[in-house]
C-alpha positions as CSV (number, residue, x, y, z in Angstrom):
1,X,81.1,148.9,-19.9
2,X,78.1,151.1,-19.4
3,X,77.3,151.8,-15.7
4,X,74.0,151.4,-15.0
5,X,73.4,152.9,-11.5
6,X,71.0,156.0,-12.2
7,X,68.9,153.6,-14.5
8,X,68.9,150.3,-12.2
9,X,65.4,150.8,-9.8
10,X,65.4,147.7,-7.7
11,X,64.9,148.2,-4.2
12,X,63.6,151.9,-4.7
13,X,59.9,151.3,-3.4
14,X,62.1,149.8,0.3
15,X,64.2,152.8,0.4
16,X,60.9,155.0,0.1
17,X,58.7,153.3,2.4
18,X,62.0,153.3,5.0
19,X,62.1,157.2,4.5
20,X,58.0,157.8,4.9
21,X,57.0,154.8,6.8
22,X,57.5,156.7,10.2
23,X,56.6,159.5,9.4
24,X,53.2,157.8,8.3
25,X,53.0,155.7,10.8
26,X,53.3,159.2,13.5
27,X,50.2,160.8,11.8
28,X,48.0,158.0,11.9
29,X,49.0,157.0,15.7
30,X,48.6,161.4,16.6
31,X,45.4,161.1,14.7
32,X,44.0,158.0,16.8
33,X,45.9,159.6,19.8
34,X,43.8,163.2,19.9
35,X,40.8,161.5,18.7
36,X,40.7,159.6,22.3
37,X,41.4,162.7,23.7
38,X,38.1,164.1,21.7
39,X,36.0,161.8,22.3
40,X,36.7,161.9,26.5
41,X,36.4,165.6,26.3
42,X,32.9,164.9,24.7
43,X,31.9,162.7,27.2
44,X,33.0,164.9,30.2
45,X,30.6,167.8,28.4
46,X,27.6,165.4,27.8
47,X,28.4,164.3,31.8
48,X,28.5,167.5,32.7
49,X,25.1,168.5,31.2
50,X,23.4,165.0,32.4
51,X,24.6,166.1,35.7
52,X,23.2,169.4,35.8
53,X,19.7,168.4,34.6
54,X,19.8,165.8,37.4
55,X,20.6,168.6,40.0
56,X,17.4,170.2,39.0
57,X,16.1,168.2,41.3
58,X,17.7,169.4,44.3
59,X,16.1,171.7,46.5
60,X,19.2,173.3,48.0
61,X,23.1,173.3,46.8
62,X,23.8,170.3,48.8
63,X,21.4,168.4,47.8
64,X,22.1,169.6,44.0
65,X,25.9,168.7,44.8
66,X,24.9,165.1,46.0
67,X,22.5,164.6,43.0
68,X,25.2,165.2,40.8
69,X,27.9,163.5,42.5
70,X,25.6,160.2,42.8
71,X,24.9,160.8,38.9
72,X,28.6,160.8,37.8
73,X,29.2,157.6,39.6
74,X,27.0,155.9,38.0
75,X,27.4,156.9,34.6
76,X,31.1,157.4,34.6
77,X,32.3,153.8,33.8
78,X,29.8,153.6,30.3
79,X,32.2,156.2,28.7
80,X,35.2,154.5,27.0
81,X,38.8,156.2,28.7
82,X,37.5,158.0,31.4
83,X,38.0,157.1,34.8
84,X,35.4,157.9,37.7
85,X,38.9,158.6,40.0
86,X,39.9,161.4,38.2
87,X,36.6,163.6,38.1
88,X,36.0,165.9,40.2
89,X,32.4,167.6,40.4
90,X,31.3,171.2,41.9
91,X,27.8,172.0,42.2
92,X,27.3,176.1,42.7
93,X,24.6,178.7,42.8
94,X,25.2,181.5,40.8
95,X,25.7,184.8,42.9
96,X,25.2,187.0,39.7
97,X,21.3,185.0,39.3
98,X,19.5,183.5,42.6
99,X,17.6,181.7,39.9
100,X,20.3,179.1,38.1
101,X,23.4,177.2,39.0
102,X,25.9,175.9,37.5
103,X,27.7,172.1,37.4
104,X,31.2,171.9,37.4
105,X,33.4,168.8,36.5
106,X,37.2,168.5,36.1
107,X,38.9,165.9,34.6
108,X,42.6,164.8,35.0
109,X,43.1,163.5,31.1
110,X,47.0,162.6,31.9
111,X,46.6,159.1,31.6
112,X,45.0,159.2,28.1
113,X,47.3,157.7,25.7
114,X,48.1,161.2,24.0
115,X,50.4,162.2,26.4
116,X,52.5,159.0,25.1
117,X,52.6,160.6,21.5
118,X,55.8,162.9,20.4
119,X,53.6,166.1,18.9
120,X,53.9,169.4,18.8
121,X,50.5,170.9,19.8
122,X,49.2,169.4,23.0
123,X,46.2,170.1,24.5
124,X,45.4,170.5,28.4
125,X,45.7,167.5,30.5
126,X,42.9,168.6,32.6
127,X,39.5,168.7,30.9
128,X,37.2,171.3,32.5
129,X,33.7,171.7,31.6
130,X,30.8,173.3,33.0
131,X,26.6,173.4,32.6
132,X,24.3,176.6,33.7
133,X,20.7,175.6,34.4
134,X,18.0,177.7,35.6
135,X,15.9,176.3,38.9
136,X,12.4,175.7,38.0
137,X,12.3,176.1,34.5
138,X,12.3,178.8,31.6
C-alpha cells in the first residue's frame, strides 16, 4: 500500500489562504488606514492656505486672526475626518519681514482610525501646517 500524503493536494488552497489571509488583510486595512491619514493632512494644508488668503484681508493681527478663525469654522466640517474641535489656528506677523505673516493650524489626528492599526511606522498624531503670505501683494 502506496502512501499518498506528499501527492494528495486537497485542502492546500485553505491552508494557504489561512497562512496569507492576515497578513493580506493587514496591508490592505494600513493602506486604507494611512490613506485617511493623507488625505486629512491634505486638507489641514489646503485649510491652512484658504485661511491665510482670507487673512489678507485683515488690517491688523487681530483682525487677520478672527478672519481666519471665522474661515476654519466654516469650512472645517466639508473635509471628510477632520473635526473643527481639534484645530487650533495662530495668526502671526513675521518679525523677520513687517511685510507678511504667516497662518498657523494644528491638528490633533489621534482620533483617525490609523492609530487603531498594528504598524510599524507611525506618523505624528498632531498635523501642523502653516501658510506665509505677503500683505498687499507681490
Amino acid at each position: 500500500m502506496k502512501i499518498l500524503f506528499f501527492r494528495d493536494q486537497d485542502g492546500t488552497s485553505a491552508i494557504e489562504f489561512a497562512i496569507l489571509a492576515p497578513i493580506f488583510f493587514m496591508v490592505v486595512f494600513s493602506m486604507i488606514g494611512y490613506g485617511i491619514y493623507l488625505s486629512a493632512s491634505h486638507s489641514v494644508q489646503q485649510i491652512t492656505a484658504d485661511a491665510a488668503r482670507t487673512a489678507i484681508a485683515g488690517l491688523n493681527a487681530e483682525e487677520r486672526n478672527r478672519l481666519a478663525s471665522e474661515f476654519i469654522g466654516k469650512v472645517t466640517s466639508d473635509h471628510a475626518f477632520l473635526e473643527p474641535a481639534n484645530m487650533s489656528v495662530a495668526v502671526e506677523d513675521d518679525p523677520g519681514n513687517e511685510e507678511q505673516f504667516t497662518v498657523k493650524i494644528s491638528y490633533d489626528a489621534s482620533n483617525l482610525p490609523i492609530w487603531s492599526l498594528y504598524a510599524f511606522a507611525m506618523p505624528s498624531s498632531r498635523i501642523e501646517r502653516y501658510a506665509t503670505i505677503r500683505i498687499g501683494g507681490i
